[in-house]
PDB file with SEQRES, HELIX, SHEET and CRYST1 records, atoms N, CA, C and O in Angstrom:
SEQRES   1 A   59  UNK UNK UNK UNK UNK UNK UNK UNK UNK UNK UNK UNK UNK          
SEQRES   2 A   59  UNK UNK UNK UNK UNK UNK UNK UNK UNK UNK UNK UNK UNK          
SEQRES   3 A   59  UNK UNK UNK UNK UNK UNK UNK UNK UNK UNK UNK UNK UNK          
SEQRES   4 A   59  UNK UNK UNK UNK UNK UNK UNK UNK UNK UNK UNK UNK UNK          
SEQRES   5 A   59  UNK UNK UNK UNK UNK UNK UNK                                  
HELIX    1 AA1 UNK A    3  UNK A   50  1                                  48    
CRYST1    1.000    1.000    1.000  90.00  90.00  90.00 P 1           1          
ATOM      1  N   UNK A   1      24.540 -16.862 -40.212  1.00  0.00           N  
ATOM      2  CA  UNK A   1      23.123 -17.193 -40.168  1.00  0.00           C  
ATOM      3  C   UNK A   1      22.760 -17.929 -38.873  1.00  0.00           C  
ATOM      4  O   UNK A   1      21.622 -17.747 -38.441  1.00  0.00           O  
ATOM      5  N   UNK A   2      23.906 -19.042 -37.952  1.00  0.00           N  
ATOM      6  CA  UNK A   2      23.668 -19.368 -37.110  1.00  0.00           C  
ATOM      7  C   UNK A   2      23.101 -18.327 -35.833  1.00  0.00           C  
ATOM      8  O   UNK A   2      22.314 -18.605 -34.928  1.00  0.00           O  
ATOM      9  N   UNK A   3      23.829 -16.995 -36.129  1.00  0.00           N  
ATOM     10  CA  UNK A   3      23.472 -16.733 -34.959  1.00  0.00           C  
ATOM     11  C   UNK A   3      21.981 -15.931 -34.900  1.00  0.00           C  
ATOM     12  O   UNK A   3      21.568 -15.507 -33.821  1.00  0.00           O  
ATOM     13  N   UNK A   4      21.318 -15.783 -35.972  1.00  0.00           N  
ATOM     14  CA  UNK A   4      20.272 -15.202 -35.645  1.00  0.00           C  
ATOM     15  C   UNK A   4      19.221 -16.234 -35.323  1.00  0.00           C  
ATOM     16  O   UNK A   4      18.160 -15.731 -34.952  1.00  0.00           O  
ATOM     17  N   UNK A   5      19.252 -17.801 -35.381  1.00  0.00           N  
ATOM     18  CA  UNK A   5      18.449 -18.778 -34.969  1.00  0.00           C  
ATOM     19  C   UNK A   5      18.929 -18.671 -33.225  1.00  0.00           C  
ATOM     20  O   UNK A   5      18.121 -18.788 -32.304  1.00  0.00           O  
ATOM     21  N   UNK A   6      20.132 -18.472 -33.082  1.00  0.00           N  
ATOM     22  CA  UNK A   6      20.771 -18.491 -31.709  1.00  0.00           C  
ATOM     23  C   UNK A   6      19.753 -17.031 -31.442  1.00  0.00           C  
ATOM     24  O   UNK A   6      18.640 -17.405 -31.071  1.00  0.00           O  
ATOM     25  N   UNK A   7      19.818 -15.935 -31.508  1.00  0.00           N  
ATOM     26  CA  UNK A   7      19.002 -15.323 -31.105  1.00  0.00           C  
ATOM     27  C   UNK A   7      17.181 -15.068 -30.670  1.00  0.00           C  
ATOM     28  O   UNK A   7      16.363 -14.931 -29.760  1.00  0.00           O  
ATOM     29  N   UNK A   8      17.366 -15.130 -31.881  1.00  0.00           N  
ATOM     30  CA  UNK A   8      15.624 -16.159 -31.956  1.00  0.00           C  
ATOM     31  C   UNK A   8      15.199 -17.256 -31.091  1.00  0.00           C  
ATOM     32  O   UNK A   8      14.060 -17.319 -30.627  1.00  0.00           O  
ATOM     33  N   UNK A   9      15.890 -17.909 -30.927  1.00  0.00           N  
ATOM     34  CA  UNK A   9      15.639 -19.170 -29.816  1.00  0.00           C  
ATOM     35  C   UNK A   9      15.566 -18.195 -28.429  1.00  0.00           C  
ATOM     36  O   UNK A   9      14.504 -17.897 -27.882  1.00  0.00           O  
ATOM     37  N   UNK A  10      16.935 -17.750 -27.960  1.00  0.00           N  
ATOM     38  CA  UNK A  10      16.715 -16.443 -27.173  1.00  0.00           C  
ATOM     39  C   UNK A  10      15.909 -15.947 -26.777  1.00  0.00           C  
ATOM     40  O   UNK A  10      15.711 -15.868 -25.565  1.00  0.00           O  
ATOM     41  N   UNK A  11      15.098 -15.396 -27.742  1.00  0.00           N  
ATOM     42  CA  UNK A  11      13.982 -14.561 -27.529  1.00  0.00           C  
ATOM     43  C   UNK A  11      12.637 -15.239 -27.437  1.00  0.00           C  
ATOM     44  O   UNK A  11      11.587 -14.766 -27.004  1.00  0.00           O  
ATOM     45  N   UNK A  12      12.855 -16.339 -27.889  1.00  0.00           N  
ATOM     46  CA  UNK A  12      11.223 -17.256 -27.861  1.00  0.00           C  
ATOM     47  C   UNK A  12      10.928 -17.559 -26.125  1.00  0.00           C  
ATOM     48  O   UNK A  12       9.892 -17.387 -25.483  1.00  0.00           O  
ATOM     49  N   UNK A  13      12.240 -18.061 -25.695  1.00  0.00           N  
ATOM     50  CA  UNK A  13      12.849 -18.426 -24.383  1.00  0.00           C  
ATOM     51  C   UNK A  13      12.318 -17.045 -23.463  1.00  0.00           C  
ATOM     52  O   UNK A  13      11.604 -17.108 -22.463  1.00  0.00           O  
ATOM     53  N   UNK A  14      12.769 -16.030 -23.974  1.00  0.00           N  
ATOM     54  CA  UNK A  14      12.738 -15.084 -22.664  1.00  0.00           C  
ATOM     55  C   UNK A  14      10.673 -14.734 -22.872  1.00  0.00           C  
ATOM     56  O   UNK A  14       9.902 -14.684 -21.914  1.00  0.00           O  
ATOM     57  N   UNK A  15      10.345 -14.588 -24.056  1.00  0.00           N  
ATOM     58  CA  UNK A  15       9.400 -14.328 -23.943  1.00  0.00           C  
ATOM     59  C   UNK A  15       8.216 -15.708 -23.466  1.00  0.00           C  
ATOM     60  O   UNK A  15       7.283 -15.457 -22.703  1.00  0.00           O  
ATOM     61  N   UNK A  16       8.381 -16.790 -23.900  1.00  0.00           N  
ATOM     62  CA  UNK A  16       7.941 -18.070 -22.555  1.00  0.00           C  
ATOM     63  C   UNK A  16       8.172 -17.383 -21.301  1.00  0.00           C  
ATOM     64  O   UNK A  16       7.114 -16.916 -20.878  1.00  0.00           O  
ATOM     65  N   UNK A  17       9.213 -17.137 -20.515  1.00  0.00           N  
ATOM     66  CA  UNK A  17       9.296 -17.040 -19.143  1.00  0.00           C  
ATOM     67  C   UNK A  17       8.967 -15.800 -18.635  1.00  0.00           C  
ATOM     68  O   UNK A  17       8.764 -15.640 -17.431  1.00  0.00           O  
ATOM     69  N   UNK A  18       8.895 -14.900 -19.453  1.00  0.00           N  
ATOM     70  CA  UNK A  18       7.926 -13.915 -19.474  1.00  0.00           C  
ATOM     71  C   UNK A  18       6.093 -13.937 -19.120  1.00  0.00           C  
ATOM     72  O   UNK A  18       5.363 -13.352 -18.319  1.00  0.00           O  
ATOM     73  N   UNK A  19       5.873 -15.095 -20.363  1.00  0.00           N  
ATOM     74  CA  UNK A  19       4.245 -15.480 -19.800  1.00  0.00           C  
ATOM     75  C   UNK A  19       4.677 -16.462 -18.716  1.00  0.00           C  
ATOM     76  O   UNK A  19       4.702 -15.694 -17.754  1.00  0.00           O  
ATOM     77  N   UNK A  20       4.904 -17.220 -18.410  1.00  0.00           N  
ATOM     78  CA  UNK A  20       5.386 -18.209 -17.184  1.00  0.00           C  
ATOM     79  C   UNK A  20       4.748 -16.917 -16.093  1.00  0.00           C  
ATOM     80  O   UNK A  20       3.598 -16.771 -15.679  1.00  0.00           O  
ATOM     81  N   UNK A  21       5.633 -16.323 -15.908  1.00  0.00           N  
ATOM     82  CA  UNK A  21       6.148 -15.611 -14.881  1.00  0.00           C  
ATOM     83  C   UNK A  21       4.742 -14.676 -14.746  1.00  0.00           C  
ATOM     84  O   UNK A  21       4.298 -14.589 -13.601  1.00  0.00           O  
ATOM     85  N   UNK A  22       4.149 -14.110 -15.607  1.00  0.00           N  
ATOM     86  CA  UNK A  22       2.870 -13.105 -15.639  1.00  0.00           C  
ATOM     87  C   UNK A  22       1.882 -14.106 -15.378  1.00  0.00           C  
ATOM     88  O   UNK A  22       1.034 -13.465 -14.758  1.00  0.00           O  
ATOM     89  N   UNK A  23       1.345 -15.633 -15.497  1.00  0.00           N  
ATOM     90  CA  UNK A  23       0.847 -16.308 -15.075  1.00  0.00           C  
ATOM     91  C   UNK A  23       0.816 -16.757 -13.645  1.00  0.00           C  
ATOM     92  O   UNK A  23      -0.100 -16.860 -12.829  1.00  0.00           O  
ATOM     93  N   UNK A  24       1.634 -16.907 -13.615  1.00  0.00           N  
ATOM     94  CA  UNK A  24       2.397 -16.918 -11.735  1.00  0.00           C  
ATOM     95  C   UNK A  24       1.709 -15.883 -11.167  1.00  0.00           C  
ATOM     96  O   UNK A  24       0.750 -16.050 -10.413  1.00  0.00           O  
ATOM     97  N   UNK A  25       2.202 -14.702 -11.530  1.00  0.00           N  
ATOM     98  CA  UNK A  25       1.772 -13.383 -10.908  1.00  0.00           C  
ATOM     99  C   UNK A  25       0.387 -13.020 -10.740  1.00  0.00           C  
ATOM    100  O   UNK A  25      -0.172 -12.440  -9.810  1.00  0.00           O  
ATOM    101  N   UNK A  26      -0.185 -13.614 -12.153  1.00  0.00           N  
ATOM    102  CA  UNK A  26      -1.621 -13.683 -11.887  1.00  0.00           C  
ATOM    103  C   UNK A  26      -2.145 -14.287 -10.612  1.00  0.00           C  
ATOM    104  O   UNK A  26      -2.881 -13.804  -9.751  1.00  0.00           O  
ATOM    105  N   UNK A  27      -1.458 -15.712 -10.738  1.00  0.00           N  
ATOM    106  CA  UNK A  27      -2.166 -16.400  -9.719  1.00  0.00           C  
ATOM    107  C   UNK A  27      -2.257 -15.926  -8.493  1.00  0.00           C  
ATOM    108  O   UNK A  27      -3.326 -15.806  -7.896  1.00  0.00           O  
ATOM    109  N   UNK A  28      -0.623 -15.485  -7.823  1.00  0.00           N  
ATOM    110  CA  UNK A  28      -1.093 -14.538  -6.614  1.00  0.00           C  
ATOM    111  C   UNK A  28      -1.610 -13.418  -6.386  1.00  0.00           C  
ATOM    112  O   UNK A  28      -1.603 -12.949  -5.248  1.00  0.00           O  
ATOM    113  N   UNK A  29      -2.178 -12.754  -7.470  1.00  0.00           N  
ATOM    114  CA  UNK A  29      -2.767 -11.647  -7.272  1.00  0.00           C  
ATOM    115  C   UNK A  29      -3.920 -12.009  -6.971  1.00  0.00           C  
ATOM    116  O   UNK A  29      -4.519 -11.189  -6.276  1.00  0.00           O  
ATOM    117  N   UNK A  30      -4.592 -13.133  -7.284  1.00  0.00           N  
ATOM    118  CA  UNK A  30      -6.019 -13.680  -7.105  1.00  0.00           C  
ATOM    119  C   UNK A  30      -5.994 -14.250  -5.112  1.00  0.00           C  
ATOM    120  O   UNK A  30      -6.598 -13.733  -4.172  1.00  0.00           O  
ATOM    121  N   UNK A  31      -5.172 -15.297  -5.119  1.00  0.00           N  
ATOM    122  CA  UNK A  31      -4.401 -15.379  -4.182  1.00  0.00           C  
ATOM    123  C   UNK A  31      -4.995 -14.616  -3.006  1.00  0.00           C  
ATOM    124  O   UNK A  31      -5.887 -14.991  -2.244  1.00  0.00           O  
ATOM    125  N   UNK A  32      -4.199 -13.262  -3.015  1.00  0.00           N  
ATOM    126  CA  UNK A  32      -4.290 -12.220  -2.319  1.00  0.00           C  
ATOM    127  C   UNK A  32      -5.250 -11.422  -2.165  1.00  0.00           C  
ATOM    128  O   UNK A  32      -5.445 -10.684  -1.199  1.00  0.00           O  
ATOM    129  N   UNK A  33      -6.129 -11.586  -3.476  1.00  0.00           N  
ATOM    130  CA  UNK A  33      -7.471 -10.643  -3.514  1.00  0.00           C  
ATOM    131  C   UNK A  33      -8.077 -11.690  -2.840  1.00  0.00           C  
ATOM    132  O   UNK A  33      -9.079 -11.141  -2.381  1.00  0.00           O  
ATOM    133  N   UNK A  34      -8.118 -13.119  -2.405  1.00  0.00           N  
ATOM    134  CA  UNK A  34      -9.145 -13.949  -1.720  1.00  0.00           C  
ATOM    135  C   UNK A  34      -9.027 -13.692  -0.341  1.00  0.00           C  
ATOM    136  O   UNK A  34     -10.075 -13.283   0.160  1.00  0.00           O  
ATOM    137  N   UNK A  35      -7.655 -13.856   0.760  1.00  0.00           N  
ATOM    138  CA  UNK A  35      -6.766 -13.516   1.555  1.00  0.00           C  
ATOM    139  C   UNK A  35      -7.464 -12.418   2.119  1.00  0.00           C  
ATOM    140  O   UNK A  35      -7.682 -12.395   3.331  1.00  0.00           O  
ATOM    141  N   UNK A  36      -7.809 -11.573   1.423  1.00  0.00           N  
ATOM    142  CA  UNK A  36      -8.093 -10.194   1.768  1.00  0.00           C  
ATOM    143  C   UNK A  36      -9.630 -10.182   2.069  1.00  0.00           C  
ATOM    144  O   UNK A  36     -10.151  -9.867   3.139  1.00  0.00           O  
ATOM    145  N   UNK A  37     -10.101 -10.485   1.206  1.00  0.00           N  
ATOM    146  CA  UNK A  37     -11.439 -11.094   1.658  1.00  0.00           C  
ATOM    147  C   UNK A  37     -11.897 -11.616   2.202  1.00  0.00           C  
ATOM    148  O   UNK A  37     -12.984 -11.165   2.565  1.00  0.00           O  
ATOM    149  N   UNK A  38     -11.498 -12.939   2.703  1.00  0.00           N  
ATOM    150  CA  UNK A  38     -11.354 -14.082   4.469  1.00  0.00           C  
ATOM    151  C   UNK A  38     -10.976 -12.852   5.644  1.00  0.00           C  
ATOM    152  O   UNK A  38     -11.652 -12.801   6.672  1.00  0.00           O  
ATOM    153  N   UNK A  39     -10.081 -12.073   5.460  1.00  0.00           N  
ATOM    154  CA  UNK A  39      -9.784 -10.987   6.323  1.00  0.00           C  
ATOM    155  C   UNK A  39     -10.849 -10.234   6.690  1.00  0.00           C  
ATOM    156  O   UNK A  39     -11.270 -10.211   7.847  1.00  0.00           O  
ATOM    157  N   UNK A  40     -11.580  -9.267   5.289  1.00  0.00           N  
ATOM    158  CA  UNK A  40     -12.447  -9.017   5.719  1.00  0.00           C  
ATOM    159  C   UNK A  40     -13.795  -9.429   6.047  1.00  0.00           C  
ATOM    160  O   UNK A  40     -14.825  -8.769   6.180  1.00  0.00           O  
ATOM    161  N   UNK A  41     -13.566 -10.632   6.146  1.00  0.00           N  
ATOM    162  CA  UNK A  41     -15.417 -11.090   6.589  1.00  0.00           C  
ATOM    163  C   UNK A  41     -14.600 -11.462   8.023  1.00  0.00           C  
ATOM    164  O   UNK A  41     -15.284 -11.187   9.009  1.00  0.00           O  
ATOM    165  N   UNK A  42     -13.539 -11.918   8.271  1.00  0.00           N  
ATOM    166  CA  UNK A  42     -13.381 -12.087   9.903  1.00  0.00           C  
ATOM    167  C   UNK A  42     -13.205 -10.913  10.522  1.00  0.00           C  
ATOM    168  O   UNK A  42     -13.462 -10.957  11.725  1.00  0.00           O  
ATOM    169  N   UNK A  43     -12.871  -9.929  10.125  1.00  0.00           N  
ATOM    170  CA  UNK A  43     -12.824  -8.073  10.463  1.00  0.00           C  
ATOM    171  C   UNK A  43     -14.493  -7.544  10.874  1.00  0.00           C  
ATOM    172  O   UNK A  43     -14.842  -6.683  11.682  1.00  0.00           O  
ATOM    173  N   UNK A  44     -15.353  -8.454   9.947  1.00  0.00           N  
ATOM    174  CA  UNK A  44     -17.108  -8.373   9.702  1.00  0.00           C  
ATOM    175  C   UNK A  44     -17.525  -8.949  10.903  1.00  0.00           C  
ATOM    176  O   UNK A  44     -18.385  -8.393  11.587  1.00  0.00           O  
ATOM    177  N   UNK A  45     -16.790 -10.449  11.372  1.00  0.00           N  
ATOM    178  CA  UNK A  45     -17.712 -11.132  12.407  1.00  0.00           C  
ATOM    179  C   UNK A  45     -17.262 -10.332  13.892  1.00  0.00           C  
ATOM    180  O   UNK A  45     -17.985  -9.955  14.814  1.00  0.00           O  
ATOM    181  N   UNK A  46     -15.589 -10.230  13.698  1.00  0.00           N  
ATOM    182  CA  UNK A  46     -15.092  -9.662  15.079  1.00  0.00           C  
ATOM    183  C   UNK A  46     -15.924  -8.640  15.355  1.00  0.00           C  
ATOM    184  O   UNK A  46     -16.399  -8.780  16.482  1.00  0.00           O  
ATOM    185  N   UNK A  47     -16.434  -7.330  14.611  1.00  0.00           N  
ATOM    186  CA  UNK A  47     -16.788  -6.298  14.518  1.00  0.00           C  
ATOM    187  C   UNK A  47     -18.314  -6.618  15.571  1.00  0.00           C  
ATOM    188  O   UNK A  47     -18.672  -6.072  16.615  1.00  0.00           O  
ATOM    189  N   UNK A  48     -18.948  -7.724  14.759  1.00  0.00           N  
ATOM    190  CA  UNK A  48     -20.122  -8.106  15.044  1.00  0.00           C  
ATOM    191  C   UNK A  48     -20.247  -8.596  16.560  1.00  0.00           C  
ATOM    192  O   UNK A  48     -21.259  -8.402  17.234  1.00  0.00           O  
ATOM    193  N   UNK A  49     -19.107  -9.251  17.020  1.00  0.00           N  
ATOM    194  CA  UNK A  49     -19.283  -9.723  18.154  1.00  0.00           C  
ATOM    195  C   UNK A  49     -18.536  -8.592  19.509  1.00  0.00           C  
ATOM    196  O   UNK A  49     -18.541  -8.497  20.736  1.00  0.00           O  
ATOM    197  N   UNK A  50     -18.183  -8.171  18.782  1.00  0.00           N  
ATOM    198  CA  UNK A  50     -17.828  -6.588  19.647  1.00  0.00           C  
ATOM    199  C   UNK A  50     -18.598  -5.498  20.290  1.00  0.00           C  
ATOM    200  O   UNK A  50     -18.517  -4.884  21.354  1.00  0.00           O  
ATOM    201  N   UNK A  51     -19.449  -5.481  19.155  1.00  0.00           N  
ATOM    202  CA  UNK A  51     -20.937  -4.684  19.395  1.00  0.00           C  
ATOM    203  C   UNK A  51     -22.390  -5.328  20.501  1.00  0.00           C  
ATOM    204  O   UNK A  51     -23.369  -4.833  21.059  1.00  0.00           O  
ATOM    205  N   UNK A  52     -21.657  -6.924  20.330  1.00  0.00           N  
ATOM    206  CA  UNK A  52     -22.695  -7.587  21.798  1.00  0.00           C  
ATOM    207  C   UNK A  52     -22.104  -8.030  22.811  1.00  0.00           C  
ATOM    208  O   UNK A  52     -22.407  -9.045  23.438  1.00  0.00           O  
ATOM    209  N   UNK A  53     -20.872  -6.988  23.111  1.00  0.00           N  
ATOM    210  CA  UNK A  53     -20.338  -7.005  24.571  1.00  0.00           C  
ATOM    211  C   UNK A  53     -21.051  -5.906  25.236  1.00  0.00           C  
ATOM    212  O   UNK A  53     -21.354  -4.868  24.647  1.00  0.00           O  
ATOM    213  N   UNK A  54     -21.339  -6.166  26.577  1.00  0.00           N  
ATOM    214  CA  UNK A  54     -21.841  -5.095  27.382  1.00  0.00           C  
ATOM    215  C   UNK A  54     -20.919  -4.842  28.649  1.00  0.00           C  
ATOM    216  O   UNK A  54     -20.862  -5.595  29.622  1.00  0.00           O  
ATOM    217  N   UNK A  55     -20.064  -3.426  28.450  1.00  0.00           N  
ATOM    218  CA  UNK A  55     -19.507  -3.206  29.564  1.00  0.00           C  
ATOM    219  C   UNK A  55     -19.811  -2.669  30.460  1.00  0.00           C  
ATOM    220  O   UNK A  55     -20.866  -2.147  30.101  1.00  0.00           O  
ATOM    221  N   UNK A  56     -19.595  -2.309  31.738  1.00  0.00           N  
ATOM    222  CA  UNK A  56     -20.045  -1.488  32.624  1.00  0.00           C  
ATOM    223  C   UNK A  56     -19.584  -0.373  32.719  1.00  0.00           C  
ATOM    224  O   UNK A  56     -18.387  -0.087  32.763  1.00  0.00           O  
ATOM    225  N   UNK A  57     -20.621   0.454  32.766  1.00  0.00           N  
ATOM    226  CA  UNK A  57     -19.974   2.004  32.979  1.00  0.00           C  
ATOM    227  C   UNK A  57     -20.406   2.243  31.302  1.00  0.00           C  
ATOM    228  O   UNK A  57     -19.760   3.135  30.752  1.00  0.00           O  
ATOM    229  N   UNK A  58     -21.146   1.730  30.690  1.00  0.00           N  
ATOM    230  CA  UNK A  58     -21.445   2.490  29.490  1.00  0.00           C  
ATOM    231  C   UNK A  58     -23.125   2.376  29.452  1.00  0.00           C  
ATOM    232  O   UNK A  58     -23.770   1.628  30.186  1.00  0.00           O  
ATOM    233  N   UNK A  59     -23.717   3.310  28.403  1.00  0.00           N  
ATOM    234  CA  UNK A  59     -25.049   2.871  28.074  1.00  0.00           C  
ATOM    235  C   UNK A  59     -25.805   2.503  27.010  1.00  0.00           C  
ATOM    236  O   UNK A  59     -26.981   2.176  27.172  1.00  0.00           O  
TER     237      UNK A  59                                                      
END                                                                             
């Protein structure tokens, strides 16, 4: 009988570090979706300030 509490404990354990771990993951997925977004608004301004260069030899 001991060992199915030994198992059970086991499994309570792996499935905690299971959500642990999918929580985590969450977080950098958010993380990264922000990251990406700072990227693209500085991709937005570079863009912007690219378009009010005037070179020569163009019209």
């Amino acid at each position: 009988m001991l060992w199915v509490w030994i198992f059970g404990g086991l499994a309570v354990a792996g499935l905690v570090a299971l959500v642990v771990y999918g929580v985590g993951l969450a977080h950098r997925a958010a993380a990264v979706r922000h990251e990406v977004g700072v990227a693209l608004g500085r991709a937005e301004e570079a863009r912007a300030l690219v378009e009010q260069l005037k070179l020569p030899g163009r019209d």
